[in-house]
Structures are given as structure tokens and as C-alpha cells.
N, C-alpha and C positions, 0 to 999 in steps of 0.2 A: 574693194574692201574699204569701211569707212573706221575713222576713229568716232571713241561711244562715249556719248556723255554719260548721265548717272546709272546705274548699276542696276536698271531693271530689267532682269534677266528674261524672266517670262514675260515679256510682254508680245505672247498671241492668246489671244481669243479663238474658239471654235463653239458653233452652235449651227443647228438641221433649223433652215427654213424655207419653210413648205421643202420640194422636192429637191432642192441643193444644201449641202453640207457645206459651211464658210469657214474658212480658215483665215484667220485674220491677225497683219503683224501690226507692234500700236507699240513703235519707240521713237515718235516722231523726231524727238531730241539729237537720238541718235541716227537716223535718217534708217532707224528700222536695223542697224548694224546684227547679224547675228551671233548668238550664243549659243553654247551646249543645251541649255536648258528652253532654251526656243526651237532647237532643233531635235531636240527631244519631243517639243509639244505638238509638232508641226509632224512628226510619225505617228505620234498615238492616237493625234485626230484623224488622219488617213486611216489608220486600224479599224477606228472606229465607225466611221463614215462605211469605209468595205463593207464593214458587217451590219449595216442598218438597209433593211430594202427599201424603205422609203427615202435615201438617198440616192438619185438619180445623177447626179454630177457633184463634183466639190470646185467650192469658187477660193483663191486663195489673192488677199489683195492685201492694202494696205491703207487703216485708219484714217488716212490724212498729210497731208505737208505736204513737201518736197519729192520723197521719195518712193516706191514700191520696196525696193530694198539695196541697199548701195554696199552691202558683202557681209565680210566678218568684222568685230570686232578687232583692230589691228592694235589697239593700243595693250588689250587685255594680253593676248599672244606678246607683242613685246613683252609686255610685264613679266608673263609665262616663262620667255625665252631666257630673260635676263635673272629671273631665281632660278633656272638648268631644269622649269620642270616639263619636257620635253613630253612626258608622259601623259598629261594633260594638254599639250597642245595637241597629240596625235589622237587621244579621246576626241578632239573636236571634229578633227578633221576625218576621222573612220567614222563617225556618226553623218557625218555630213553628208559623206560621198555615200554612203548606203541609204542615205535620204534622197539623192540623186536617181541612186538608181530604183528605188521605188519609185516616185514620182513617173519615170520613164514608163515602168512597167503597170503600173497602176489600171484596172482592172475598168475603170468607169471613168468618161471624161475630167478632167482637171482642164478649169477655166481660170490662166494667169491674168488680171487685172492687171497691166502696168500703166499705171496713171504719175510716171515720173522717173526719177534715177531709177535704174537698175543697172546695177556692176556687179562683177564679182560673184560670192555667192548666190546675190539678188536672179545674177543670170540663170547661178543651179539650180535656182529655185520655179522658173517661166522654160528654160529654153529646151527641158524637156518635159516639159506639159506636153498634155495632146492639144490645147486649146491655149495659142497665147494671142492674146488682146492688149494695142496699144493705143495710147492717145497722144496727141501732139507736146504733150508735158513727158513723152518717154525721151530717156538719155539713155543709151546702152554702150557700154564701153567693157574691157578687161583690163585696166590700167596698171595694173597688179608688178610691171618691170619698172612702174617709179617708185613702187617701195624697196625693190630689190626681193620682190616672190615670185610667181611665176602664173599663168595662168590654169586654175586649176578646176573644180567642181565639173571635171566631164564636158568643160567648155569645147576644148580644142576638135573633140567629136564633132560638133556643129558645124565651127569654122574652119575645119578642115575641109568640110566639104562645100561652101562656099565657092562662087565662079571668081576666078580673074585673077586670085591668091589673093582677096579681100580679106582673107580671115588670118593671114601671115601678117598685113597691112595693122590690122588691128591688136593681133598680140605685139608685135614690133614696137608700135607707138603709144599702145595706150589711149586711142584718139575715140573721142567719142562719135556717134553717129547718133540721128534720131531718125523718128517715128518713118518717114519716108523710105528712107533707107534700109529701117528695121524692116519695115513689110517688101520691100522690094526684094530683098535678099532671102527671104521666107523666114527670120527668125523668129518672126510672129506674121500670123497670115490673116489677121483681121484688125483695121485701123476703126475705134470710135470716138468722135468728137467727147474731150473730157468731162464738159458739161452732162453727158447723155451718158458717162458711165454709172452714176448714182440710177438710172432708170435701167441700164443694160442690169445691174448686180440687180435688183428687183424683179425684174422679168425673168432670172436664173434661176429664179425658185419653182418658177413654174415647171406644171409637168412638161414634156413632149421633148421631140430630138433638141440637142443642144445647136448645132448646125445652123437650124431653122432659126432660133430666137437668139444667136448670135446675126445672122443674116440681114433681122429686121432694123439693127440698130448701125451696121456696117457701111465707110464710105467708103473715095479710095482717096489715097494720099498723093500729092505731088510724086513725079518721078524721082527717083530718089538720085540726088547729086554726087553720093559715092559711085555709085554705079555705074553712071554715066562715063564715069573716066575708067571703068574697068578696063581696057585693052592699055594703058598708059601703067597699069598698077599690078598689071600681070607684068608687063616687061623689066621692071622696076624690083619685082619681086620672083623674077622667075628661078632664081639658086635661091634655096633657102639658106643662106649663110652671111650671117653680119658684115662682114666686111663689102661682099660683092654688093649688098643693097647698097649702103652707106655710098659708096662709088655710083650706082645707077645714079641715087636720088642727088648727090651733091653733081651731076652730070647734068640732071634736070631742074634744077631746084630755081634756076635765073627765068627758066618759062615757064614755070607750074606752079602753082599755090599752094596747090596740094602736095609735091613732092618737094619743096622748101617746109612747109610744115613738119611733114613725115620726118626730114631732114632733123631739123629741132628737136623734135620730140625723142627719136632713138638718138641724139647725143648728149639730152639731158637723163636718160635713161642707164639701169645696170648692164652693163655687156653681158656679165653671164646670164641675169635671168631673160635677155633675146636670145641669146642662145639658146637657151634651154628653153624656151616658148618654140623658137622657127624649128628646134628637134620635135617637138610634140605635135607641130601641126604637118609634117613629112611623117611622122608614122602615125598618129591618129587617123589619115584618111584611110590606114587598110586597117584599123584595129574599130572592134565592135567598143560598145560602150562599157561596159564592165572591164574590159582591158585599159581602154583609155582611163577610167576612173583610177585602176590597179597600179596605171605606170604614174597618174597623181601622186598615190600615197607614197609610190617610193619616193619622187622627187622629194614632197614636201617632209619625208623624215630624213633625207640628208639638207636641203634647204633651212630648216627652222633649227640647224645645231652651224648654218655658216654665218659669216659677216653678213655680207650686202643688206640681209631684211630686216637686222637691227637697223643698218646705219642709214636705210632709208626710212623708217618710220621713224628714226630719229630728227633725221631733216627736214619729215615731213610734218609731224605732229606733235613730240619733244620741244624738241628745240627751236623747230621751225626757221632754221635757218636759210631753207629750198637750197642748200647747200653740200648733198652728199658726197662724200668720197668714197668710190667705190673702189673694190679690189679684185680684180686689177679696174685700172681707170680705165676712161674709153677709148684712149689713144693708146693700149698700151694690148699688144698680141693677148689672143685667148688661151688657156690652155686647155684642149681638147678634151686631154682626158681627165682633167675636171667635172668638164660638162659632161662627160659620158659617164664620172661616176653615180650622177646623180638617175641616173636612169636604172643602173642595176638591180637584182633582183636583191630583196632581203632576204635572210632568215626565211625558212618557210613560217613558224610562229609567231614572225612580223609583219607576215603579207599580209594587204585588207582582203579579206575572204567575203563572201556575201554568202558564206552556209549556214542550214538554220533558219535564214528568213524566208517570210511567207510568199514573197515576190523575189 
């Protein structure tokens, strides 16, 4: 999730060239942060693209800078949060996630560009494409427990299924990985040098299998250095539950770089929303993606009415003091069935339903 400089809401572009339909995000300012009204644009060009025969794939990237897309707008949602109008933050978030799961279901190749940051929702936007493409400028992370939110847009489906409980590792810390790693682990299955993605998005226009003219412009990336230490990050992360990792890693943390890191990271981190990350990534491995999406919207309508994700994007972005106090602190017991409320079911009139849509 990124905080969004000025207030331009739409800024995607969509237009058919030659045989591929572009979906294109352009707020470089805000490193492409999303909005209701971009994820509004970013459905109707899909609509539309479905129904045009002479689009043969849809390419979705990003204008320029830094980023593909680095999530939601977290400043606006704070705003959201702090006038009580909870009604509009859940508008963002049920459009989002049924954006997700179109994307998933989506009828004709989706070719993800990520030529930079990608977080957050930037992830729900690539990580279920059928087609994601990186470049050595990829950053992919879920960092979403130093705001005090949680990981959410259908993420945890992915990383739950991940080898060695890499994707516990990842929601836990917030730790970014790149491009090496990203393809090692299949989050995206094809590395192109950045330079050659302005000529890869050229050559998507053309007719014929997408495969093939993904193929021509394809390397492969260094072995990826998360992975390497997989059998170290299983053991470390093998109970999903805060306290026992915390123990593993401050056990290893004097011979490992990476488990002194991991160490840092979940202590400067909200204890409930690891909680509530290491609970989603133990039941997202047996739940389909629509369910995983379903157990999102509950979290995030009782998450966006608690403390922690004010008082982290306070710290983070506000005030900027990198100073949160969280409730409860990190030294200080969980309450279980806190975290377990955030999982329950709503209201049926409140659950995110995906009835009605075309996919």
C-alpha cells in the first residue's frame, strides 16, 4: 500500500493495439497507488477488451517511474477512516477484490508488466494474471503489518502455497524480495531485461500465441537468494504462530542475516496484524480463491473500524514519526480471540458475494 500524492484518481489509460488490449496505470507521483475510480477503469476495460475479437490478449503495466504499482491509496483510507465513513472504505475494497477475481478468471491471456515496485494491491493486480513478467527493477513485497493492516487482495492464496513457508516469511516481515526470487518462487514465470520491456509491450500487439512472443524476449535470472535458504525458513517458520517464530528467529538471528533481519522486521511490526497474516496463510492453503478473497473482506471490515492501521499510517505517513504504538505492543500477550474475531463471518448482506458477475 503506498501513500498518494495529488488526487488523480483516474489515472489508467486503456486502448486496443493491433491484437492486444493495454491497460495502463499513469500516477507516477503516487508510485501508481490505487483508487476506486482506477479500479473501476481497470474492470471496464477488461469488459471491454472480452468483448472486442480482435483483442487477443490484454497487457496491463505501468506509464513510468519507480513503480508498476505499490497498492492502495493508504493516506485516502486513513482520511476514510478517521471521518467513520467505513462505507466507502469497504466500496474500495469489494470492488477491488472482485477485480481480483476477475483478473484470475479472465477469459484471454493477461500479460502483468512489472518493471518496478509491486506491493500490495500492485500484487492483486500481477499475481493472478495468467501471464506475469518481471524485470530486474521488480520489488515485490506485502508489507501491509507495518501499517497495522493485513495482507489482503487474494494475496495469501499464492503465498500460501509457496515452498519452505516462504510466504509465512513474507507476510510476517514485510520483507521485500526481487526479480530472482520473484521467478524462482513462480510468482511470475518469466524474467525480461528492463530495457527490452518497451520492445516486449510492442511485440504484444502482435497476432499469434502469447507464449511464444513472451519466449522471444525471455532470460533467466540469478538463483534466487531467498530460496536458497528455504530449508533454514521452513524450520524457523514451521508453527505458524508469533511468539514461536519470534523464539526460532532470535535463536538464529547471531548466525543468519536473514533470520536477524526477519527478527527486526516482526518486532518493528503490528503483533495482531501477524497474527492475522500467519492465520490466513494456514487456511488459505486449503481454501480456493474466492474464499480466500471472502475471508479478506471480513478481515478488512472489522480491521478498518480498529486502532493499529490508523496508528500505523500515522507513523508512517502522518506524522512520520516510524514511531507506532501498537495495541497490544509487541511484548505484551495476544488476545486470541481478537484475532479470531476478525475472521468471522458477517451478516449475510455484508458478505463480498461475486453474484451477478460475468466471470
Amino acid at each position: 500500500m503506498s501513500e498518494a500524492g495529488a488526487r488523480d484518481d483516474l489515472a489508467v489509460s486503456a486502448e486496443r493495439r493491433g491484437a492486444a488490449g493495454f491497460i495502463i496505470l499513469d500516477r507516477p507521483k503516487a508510485l501508481n497507488a490505487l483508487t476506486l475510480p482506477m479500479v473501476q477503469a481497470i474492470a471496464a476495460a477488461l469488459d471491454a477488451f472480452e468483448r472486442d475479437a480482435c483483442v487477443e490478449r490484454v497487457v496491463v503495466m505501468s506509464a513510468g517511474g519507480r513503480a508498476f504499482c505499490s497498492g492502495g491509496d493508504i493516506r485516502l483510507f486513513y482520511e476514510l477512516g478517521r471521518a467513520g465513513d467505513h462505507a466507502a472504505q469497504l466500496d474500495f475494497w469489494r470492488g477491488e477484490y472482485r477485480l481480483n477475481r476477475c483478473i484470475a478468471r479472465y477469459p484471454k491471456p493477461i500479460v502483468a508488466l512489472v518493471d518496478g515496485i509491486v506491493m500490495g494491491g500492485g500484487v492483486g493486480l500481477s499475481v493472478h494474471a495468467s501471464h506475469r513478467v518481471v524485470s530486474e527493477r521488480c520489488l515485490f513485497a506485502m508489507p501491509e503489518v507495518h501499517i497495522g493492516f493485513f495482507p489482503d487482495v487474494g494475496a495469501t492464496h499464492a503465498l500460501a502455497r509457496l515452498p519452505d513457508r516462504i510466504g509465512a516469511l513474507l507476510v510476517a516481515t514485510g520483507m521485500r524480495i526481487e526479480a530472482d526470487d520473484v521467478v524462482e518462487l513462480g510468482l511470475a514465470q518469466t524474467f525480461v531485461a528492463g530495457e527490452r520491456i518497451p520492445a516486449l509491450a510492442a511485440a504484444l500487439t502482435e497476432a499469434g500465441p502469447t507464449e511464444a512472443i513472451l519466449d522471444r524476449f525471455a532470460t533467466r535470472p540469478p538463483m534466487g537468494r531467498l530460496v536458497a535458504q528455504g530449508d533454514e525458513i521452513e524450520t524457523w517458520f514451521a508453527r505458524l504462530e508469533r511468539p514461536a517464530i519470534l523464539d526460532a528467529l532470535a535463536a538464529a538471528a547471531a548466525g543468519s542475516e536473514l533470520a536477524a533481519t526477519a527478527l527486526a522486521a516482526m518486532r518493528a511490526a503490528s503483533p495482531t496484524s501477524q497474527a492475522i497474516g500467519l492465520r490466513q496463510i494456514a487456511l488459505a492453503a486449503n481454501l480456493g480463491l474466492e474464499e480466500a478473497l471472502r475471508m479478506d473482506f471480513r478481515i478488512a471490515s472489522r480491521i478498518c473500524r480498529g486502532g493499529d492501521m490508523y496508528e500505523g499510517v500515522r507513523a508512517t505517513i502522518v506524522d512520520k514519526d516510524r514511531n507506532p504504538r501498537w495495541r497490544p505492543p509487541a511484548d505484551a500477550p495476544l488476545d486470541t480471540a481478537a484475532v479470531d474475531a476478525h475472521f468471522a463471518p458477517l451478516p449475510p448482506a455484508e458478505e463480498l458475494t461475486f453474484a451477478g458477475l460475468s466471470r
